[in-house]
Z-matrix of the N, CA and C atoms (Angstrom, degrees):
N
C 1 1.447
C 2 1.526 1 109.32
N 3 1.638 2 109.40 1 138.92
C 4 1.486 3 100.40 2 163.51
C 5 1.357 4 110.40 3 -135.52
N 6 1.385 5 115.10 4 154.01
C 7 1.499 6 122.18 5 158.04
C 8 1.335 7 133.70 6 -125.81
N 9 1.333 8 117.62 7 125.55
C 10 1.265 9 116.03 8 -171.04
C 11 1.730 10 103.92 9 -99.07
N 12 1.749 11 89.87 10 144.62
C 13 1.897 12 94.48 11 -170.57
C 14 1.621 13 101.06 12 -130.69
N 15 1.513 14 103.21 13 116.65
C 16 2.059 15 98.83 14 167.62
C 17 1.738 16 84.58 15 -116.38
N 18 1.720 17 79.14 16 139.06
C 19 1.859 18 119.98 17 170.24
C 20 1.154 19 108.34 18 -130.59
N 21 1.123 20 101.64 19 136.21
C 22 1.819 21 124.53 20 -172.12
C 23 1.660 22 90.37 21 -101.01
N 24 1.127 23 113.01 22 123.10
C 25 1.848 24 141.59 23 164.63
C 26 1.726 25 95.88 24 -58.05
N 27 1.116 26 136.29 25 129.06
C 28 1.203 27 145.01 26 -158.27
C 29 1.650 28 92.49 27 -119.67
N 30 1.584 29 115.93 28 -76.56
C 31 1.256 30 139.74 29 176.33
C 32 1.801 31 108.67 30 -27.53
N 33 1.437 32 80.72 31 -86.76
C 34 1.716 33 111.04 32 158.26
C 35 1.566 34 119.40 33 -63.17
N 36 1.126 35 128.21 34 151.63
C 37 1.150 36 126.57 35 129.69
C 38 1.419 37 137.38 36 -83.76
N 39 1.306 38 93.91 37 90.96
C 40 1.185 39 122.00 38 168.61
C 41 1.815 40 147.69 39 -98.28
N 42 0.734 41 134.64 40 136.63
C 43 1.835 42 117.52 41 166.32
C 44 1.670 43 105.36 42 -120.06
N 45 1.156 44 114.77 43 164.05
C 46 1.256 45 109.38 44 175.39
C 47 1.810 46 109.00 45 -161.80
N 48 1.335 47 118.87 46 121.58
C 49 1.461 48 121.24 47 -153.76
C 50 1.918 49 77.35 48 -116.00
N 51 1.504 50 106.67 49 128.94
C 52 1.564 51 116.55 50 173.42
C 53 1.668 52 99.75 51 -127.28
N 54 0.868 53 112.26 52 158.38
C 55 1.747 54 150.10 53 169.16
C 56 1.431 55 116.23 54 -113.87
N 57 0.952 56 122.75 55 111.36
C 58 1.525 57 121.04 56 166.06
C 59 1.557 58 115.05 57 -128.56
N 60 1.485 59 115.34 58 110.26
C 61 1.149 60 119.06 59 -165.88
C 62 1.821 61 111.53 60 -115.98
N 63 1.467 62 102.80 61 118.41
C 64 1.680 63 108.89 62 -153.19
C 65 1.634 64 78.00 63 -99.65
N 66 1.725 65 109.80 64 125.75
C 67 1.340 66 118.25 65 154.19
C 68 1.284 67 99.43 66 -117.33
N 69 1.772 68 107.47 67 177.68
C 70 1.712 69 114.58 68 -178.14
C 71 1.629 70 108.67 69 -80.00
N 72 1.623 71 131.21 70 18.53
C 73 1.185 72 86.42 71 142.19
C 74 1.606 73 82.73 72 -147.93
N 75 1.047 74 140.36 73 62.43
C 76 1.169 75 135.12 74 162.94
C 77 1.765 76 118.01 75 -177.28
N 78 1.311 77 118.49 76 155.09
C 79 1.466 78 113.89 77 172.08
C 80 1.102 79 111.39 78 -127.95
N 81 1.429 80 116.06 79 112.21
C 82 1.428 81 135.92 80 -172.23
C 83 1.525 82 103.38 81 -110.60
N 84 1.778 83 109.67 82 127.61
C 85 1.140 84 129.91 83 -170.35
C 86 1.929 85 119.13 84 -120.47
N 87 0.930 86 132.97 85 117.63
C 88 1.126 87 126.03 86 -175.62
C 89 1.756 88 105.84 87 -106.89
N 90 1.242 89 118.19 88 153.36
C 91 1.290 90 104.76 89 -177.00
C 92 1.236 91 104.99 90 -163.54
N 93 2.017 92 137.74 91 131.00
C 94 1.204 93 127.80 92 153.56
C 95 1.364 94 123.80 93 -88.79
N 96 1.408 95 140.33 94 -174.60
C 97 1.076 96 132.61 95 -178.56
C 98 1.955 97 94.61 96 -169.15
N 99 1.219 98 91.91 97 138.00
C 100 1.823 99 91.60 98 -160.03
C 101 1.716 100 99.89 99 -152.43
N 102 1.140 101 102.39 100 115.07
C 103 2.092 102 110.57 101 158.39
C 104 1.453 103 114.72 102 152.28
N 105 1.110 104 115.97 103 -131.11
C 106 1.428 105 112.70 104 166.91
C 107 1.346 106 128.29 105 -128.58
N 108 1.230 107 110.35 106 141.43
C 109 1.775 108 122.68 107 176.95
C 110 1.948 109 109.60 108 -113.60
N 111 0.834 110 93.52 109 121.65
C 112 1.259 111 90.14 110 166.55
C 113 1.686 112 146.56 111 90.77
N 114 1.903 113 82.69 112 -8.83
C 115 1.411 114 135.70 113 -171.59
C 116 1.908 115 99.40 114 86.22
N 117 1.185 116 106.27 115 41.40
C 118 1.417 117 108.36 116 167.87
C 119 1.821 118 113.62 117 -124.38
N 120 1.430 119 93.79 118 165.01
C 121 1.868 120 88.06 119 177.95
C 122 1.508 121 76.58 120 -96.64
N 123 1.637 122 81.96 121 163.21
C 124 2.028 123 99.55 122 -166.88
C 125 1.767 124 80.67 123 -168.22
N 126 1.729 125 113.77 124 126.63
C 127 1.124 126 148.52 125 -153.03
C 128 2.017 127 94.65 126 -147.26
N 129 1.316 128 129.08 127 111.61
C 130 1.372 129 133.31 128 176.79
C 131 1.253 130 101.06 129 -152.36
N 132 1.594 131 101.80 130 141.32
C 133 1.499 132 122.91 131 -160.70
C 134 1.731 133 101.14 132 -133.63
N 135 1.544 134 148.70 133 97.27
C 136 1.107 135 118.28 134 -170.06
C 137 1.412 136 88.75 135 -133.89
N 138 1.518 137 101.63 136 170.09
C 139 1.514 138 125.39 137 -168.69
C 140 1.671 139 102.95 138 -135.24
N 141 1.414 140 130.60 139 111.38
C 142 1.313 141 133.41 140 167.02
C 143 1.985 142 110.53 141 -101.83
N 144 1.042 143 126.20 142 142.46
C 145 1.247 144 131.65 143 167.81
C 146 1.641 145 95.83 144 -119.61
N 147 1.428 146 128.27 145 118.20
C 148 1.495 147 144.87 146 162.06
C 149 1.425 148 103.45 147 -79.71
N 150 1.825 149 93.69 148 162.92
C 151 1.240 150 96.26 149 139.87
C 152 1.560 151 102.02 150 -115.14
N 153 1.560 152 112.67 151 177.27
C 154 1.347 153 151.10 152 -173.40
C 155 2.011 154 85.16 153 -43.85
N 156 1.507 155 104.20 154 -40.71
C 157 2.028 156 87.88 155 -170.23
C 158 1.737 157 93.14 156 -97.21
N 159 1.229 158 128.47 157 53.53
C 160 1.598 159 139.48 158 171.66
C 161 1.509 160 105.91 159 47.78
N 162 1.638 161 117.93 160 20.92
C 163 1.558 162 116.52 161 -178.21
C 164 1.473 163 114.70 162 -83.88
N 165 1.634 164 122.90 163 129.01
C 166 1.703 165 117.14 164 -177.76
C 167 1.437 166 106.33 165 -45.03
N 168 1.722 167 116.25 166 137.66
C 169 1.241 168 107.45 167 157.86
C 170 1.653 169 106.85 168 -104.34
N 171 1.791 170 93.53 169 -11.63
C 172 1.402 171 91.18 170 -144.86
C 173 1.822 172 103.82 171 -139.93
N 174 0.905 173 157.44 172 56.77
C 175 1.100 174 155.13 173 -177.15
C 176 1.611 175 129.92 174 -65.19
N 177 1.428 176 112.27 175 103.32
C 178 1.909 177 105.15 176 -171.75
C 179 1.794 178 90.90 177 -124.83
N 180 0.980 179 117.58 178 139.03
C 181 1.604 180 134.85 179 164.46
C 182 1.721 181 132.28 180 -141.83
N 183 1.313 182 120.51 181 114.87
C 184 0.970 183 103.99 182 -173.36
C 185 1.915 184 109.42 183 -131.59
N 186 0.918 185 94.22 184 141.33
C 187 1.819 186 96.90 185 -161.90
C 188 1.178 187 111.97 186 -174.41
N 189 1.977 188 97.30 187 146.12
C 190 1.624 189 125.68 188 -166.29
C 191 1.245 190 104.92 189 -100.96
N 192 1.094 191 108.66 190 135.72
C 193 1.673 192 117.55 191 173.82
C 194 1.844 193 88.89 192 -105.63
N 195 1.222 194 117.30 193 131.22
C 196 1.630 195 87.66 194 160.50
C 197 1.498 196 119.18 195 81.65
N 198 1.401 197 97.55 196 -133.62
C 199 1.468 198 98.40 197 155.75
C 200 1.623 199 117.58 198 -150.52
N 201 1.539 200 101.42 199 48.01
C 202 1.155 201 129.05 200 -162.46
C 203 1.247 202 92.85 201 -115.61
N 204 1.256 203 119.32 202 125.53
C 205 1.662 204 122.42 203 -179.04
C 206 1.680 205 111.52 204 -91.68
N 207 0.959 206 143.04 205 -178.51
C 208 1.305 207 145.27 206 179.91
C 209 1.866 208 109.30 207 -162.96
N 210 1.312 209 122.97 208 145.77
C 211 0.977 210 120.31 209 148.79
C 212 1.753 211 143.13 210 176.44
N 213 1.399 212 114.95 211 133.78
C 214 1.390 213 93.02 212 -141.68
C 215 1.788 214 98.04 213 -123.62
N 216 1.082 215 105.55 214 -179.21
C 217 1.863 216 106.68 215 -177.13
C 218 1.586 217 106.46 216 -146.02
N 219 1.248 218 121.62 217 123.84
C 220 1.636 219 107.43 218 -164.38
C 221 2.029 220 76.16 219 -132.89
N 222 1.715 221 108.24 220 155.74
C 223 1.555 222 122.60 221 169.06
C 224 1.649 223 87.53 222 -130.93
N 225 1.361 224 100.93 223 157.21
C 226 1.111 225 105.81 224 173.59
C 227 2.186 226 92.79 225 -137.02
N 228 1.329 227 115.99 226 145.75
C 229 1.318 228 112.00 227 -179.43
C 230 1.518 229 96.71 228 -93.39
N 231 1.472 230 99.93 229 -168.14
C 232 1.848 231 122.80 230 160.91
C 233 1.018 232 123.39 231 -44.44
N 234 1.637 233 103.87 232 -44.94
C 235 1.760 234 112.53 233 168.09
C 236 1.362 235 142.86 234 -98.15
N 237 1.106 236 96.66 235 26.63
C 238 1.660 237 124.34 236 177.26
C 239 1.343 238 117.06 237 63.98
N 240 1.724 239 107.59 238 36.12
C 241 1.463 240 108.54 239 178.88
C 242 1.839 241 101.00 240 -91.92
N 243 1.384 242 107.24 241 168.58
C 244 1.097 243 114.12 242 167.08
C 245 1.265 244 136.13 243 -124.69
N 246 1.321 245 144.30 244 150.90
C 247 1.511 246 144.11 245 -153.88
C 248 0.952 247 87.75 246 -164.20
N 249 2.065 248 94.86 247 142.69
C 250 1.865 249 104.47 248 169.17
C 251 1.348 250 89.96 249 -100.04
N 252 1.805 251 90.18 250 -166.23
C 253 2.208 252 87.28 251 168.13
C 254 1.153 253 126.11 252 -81.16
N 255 1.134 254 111.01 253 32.97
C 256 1.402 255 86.46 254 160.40
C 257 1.644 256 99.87 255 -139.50
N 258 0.906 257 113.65 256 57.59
C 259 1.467 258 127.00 257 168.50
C 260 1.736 259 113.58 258 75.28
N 261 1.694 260 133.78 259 0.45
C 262 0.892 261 112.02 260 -141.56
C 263 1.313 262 93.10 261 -110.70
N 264 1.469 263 130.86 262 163.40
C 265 1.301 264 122.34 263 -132.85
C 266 1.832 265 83.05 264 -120.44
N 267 1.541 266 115.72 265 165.86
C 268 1.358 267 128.01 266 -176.90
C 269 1.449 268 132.19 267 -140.26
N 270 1.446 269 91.57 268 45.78
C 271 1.836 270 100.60 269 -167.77
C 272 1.255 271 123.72 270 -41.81
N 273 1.769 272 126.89 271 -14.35
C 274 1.306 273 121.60 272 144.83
C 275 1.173 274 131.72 273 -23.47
N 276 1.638 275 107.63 274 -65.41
C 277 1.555 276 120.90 275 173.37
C 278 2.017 277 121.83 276 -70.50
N 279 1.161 278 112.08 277 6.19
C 280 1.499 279 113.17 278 174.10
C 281 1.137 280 105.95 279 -56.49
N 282 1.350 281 114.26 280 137.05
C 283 1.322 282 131.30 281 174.93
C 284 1.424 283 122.67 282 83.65
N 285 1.593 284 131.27 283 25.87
C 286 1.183 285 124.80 284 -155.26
C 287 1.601 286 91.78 285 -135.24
N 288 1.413 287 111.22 286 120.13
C 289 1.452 288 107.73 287 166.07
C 290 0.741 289 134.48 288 -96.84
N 291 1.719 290 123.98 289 -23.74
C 292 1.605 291 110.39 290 152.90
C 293 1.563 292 121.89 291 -116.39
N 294 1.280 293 114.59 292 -136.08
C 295 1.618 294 106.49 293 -147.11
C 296 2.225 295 89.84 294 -169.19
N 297 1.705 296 74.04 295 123.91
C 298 1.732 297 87.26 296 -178.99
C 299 1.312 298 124.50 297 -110.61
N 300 1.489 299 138.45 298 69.04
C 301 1.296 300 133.39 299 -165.26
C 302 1.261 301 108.74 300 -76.79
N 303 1.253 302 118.31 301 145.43
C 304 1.713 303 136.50 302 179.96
C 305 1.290 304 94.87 303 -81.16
N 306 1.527 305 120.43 304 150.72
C 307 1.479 306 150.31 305 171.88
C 308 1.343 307 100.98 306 84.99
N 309 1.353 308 118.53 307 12.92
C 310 2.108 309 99.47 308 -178.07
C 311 1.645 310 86.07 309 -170.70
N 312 1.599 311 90.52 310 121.46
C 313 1.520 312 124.33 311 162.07
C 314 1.481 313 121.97 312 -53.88
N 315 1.223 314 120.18 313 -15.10
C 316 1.817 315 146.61 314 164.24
C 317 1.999 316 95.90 315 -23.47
N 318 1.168 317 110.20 316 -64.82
C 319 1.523 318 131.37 317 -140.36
C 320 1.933 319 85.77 318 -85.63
N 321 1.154 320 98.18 319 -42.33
C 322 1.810 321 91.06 320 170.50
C 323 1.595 322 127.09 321 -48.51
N 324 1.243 323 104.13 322 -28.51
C 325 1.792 324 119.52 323 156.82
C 326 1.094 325 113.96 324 -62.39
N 327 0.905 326 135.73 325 -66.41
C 328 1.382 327 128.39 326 175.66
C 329 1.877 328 129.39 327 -22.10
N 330 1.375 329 98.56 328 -73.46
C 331 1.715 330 90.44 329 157.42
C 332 1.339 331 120.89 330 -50.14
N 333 1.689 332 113.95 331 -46.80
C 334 1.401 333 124.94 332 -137.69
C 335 1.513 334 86.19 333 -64.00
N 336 1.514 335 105.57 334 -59.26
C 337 2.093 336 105.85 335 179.82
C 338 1.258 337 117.00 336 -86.93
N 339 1.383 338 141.54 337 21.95
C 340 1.182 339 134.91 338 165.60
C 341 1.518 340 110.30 339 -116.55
N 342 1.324 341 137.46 340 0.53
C 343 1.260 342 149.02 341 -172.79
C 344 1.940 343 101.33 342 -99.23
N 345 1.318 344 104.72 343 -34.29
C 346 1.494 345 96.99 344 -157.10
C 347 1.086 346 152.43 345 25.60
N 348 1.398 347 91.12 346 47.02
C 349 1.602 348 106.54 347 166.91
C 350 1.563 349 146.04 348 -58.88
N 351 1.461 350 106.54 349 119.09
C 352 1.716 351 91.34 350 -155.38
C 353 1.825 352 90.31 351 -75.39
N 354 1.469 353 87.51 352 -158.45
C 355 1.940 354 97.55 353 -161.83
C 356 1.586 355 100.40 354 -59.90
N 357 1.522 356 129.74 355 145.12
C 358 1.892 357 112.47 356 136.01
C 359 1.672 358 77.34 357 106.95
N 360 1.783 359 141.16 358 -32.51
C 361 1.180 360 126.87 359 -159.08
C 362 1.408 361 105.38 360 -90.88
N 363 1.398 362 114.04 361 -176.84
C 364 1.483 363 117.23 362 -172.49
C 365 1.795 364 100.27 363 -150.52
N 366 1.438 365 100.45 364 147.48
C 367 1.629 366 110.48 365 154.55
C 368 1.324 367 119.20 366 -118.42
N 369 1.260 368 131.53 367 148.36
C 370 1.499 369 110.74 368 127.57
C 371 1.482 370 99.63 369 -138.25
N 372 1.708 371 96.93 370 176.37
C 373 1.327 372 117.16 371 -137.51
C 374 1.843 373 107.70 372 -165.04
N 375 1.213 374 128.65 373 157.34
C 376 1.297 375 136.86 374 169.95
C 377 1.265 376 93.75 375 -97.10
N 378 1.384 377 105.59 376 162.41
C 379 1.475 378 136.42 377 172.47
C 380 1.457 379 122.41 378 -169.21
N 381 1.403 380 132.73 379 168.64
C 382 1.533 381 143.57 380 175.84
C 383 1.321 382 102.92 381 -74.48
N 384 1.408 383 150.07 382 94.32
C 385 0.765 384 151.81 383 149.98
C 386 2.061 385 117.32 384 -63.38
N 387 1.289 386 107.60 385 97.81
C 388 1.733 387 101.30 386 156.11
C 389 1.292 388 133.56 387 -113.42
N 390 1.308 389 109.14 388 115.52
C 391 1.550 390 120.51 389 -177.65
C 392 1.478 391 103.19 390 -86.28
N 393 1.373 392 95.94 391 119.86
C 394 1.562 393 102.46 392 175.35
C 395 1.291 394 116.35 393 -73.27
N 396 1.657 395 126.83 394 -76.00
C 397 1.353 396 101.76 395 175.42
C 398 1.251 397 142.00 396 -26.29
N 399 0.967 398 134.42 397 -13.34
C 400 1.599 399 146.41 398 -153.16
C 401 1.426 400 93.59 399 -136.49
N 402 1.133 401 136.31 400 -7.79
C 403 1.119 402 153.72 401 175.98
C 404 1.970 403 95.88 402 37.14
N 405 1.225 404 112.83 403 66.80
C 406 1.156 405 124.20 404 176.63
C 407 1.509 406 130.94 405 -123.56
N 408 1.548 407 138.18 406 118.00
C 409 1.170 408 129.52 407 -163.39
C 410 1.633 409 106.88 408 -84.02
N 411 1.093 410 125.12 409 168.03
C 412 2.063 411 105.05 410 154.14
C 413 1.229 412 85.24 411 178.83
N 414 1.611 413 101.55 412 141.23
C 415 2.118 414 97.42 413 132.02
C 416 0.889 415 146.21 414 -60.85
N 417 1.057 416 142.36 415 145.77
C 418 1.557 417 136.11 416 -160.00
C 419 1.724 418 101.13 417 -157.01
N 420 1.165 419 121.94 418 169.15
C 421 1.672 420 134.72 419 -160.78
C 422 1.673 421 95.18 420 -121.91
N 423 1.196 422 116.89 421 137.94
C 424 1.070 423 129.46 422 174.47
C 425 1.755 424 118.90 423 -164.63
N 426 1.870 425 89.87 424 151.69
C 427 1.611 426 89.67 425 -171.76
C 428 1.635 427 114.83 426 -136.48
N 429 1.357 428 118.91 427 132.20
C 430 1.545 429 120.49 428 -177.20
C 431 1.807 430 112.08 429 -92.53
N 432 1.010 431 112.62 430 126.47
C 433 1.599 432 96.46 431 162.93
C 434 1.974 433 118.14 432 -106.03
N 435 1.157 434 115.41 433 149.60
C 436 1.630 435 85.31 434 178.94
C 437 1.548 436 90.11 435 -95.93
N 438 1.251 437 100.95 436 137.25
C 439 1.248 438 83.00 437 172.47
C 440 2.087 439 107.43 438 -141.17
N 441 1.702 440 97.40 439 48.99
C 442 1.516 441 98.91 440 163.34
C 443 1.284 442 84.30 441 172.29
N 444 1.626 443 136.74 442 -155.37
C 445 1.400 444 138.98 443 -144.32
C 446 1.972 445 88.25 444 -107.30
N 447 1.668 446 101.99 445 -53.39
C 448 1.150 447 91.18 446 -145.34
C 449 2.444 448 78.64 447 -117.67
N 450 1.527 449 97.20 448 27.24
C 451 1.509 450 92.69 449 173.51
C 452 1.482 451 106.95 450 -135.08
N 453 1.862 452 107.23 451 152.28
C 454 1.390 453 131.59 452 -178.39
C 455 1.029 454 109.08 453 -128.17
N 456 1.885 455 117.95 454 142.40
C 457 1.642 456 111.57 455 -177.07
C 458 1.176 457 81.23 456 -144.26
N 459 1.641 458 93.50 457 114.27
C 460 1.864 459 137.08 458 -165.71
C 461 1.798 460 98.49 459 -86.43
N 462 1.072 461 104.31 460 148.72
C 463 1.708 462 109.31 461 176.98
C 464 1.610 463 93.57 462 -163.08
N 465 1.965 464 93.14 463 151.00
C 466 1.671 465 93.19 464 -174.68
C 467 1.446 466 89.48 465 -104.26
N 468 1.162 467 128.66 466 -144.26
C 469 1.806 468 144.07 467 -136.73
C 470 1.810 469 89.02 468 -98.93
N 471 1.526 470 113.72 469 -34.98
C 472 1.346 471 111.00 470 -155.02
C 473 2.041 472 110.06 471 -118.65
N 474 1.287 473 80.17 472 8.81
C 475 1.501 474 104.81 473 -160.17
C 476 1.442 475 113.98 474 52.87
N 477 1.247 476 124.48 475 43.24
C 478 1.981 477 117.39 476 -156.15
C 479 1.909 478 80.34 477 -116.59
N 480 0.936 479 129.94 478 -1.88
C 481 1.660 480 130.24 479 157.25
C 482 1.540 481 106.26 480 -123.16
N 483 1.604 482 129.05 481 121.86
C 484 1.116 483 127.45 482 141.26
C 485 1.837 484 124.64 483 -125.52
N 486 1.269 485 102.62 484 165.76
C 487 1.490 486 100.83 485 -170.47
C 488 1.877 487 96.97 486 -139.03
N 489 1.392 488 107.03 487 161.37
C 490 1.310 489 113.55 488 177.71
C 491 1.464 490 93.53 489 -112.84
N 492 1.183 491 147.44 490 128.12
C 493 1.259 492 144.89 491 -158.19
C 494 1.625 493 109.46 492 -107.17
N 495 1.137 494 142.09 493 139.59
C 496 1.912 495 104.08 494 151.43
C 497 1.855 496 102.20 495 -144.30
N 498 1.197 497 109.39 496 160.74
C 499 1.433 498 113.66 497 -149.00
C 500 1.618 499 93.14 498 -141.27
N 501 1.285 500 104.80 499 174.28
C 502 1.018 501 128.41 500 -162.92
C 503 1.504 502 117.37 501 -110.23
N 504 1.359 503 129.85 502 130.17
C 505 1.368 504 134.98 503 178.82
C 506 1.812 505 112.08 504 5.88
N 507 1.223 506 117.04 505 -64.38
C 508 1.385 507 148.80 506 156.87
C 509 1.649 508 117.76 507 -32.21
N 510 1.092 509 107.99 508 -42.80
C 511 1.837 510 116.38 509 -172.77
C 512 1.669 511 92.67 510 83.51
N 513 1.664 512 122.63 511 57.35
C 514 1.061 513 112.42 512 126.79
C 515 0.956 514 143.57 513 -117.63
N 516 1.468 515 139.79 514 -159.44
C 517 1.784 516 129.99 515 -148.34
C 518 1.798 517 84.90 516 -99.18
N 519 1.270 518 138.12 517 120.67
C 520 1.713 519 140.73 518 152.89
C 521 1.256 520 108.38 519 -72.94
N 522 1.192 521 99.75 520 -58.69
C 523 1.633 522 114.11 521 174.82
C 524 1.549 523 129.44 522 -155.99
N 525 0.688 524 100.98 523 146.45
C 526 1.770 525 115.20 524 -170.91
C 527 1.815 526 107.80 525 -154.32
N 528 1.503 527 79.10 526 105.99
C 529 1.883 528 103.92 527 -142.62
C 530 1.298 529 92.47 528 -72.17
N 531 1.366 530 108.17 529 143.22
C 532 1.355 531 134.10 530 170.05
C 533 2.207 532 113.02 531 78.61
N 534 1.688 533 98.57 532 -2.00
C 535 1.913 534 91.32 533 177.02
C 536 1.618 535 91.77 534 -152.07
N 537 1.174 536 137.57 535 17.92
C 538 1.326 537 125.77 536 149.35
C 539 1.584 538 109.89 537 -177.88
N 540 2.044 539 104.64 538 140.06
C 541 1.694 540 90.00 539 159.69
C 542 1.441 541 82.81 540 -137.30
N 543 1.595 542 100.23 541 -177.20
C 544 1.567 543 124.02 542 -178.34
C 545 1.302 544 106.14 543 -94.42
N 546 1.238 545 108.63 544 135.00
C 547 1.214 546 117.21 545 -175.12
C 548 1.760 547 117.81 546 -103.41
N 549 1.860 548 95.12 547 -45.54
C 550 1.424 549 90.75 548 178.86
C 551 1.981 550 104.48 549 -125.10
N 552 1.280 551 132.57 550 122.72
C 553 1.479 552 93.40 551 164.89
C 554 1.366 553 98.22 552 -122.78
N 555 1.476 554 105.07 553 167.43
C 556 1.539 555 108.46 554 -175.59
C 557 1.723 556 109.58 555 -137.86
């Protein structure tokens, strides 16, 4: 099965055309993301390999701020270690199963369907956070609540950002008020 998802950057001006292609043992997602953030041109190209419970196996991103190129490659194993390409290891990131990129609501799936949270419950959790503009990697703390069938109420480490999320049959982003909605899915 595949589905293709464009989201219009609300915050930003942004667009962003994704692919998500569900095989039996992995979900591989391709995705661009193109306009401006920040009053900058901003050009992002990324590649995720899942597994089947929405956990990174596979992380590739490559993107212009400017006209400053960027680009990085993160693996994550069985045991939630991490490695870029070229073998070198990232005990920062231990323990983090998924992965939150700035400018695209994409990465909000990830918990949202790999957590399975029934109604009223909550997680939080670390993850790889990369902010592109700032062209910065980190961990960071984060927490989902479900809090309706097809809604999530997102909070960061300090609660000083929250969002009411709501998604689609699927666990994707519809809207996420005030920095992205879907425009087309197929």
């Amino acid at each position: 099965m595949q589905k293709t998802i464009l989201w219009d950057g609300l915050l930003n001006d942004t667009d962003e055309h994704c692919n998500v292609n569900f095989l039996s043992d992995a979900i591989m997602v391709r995705s661009e993301i193109e306009g401006w953030a920040q009053g900058m041109p901003i050009y992002a190209d990324y590649t995720l390999k899942l597994t089947p419970a929405w956990e990174v196996q596979e992380f590739k991103i490559n993107f212009h701020v400017k006209d400053t190129q960027h680009q990085y490659t993160l693996l994550r194993d069985a045991n939630n270690n991490w490695t870029d390409a070229s073998g070198r290891s990232h005990p920062e990131f231990e323990g983090c199963r998924f992965i939150d990129i700035s400018l695209t609501p994409f990465t909000n799936s990830l918990p949202i369907n790999g957590l399975f949270l029934p109604h009223g419950e909550s997680s939080d959790f670390d993850l790889v956070y990369m902010d592109i503009v700032a062209n910065e990697i980190r961990k960071e703390h984060q927490k989902y609540t479900k809090a309706g069938h097809h809604n999530y109420h997102f909070e960061n480490a300090d609660a000083s950002f929250t969002a009411d999320i709501t998604v689609d049959d699927d666990g994707f982003v519809t809207d996420y008020p005030e920095l992205f909605t879907m425009i087309q899915p197929k």
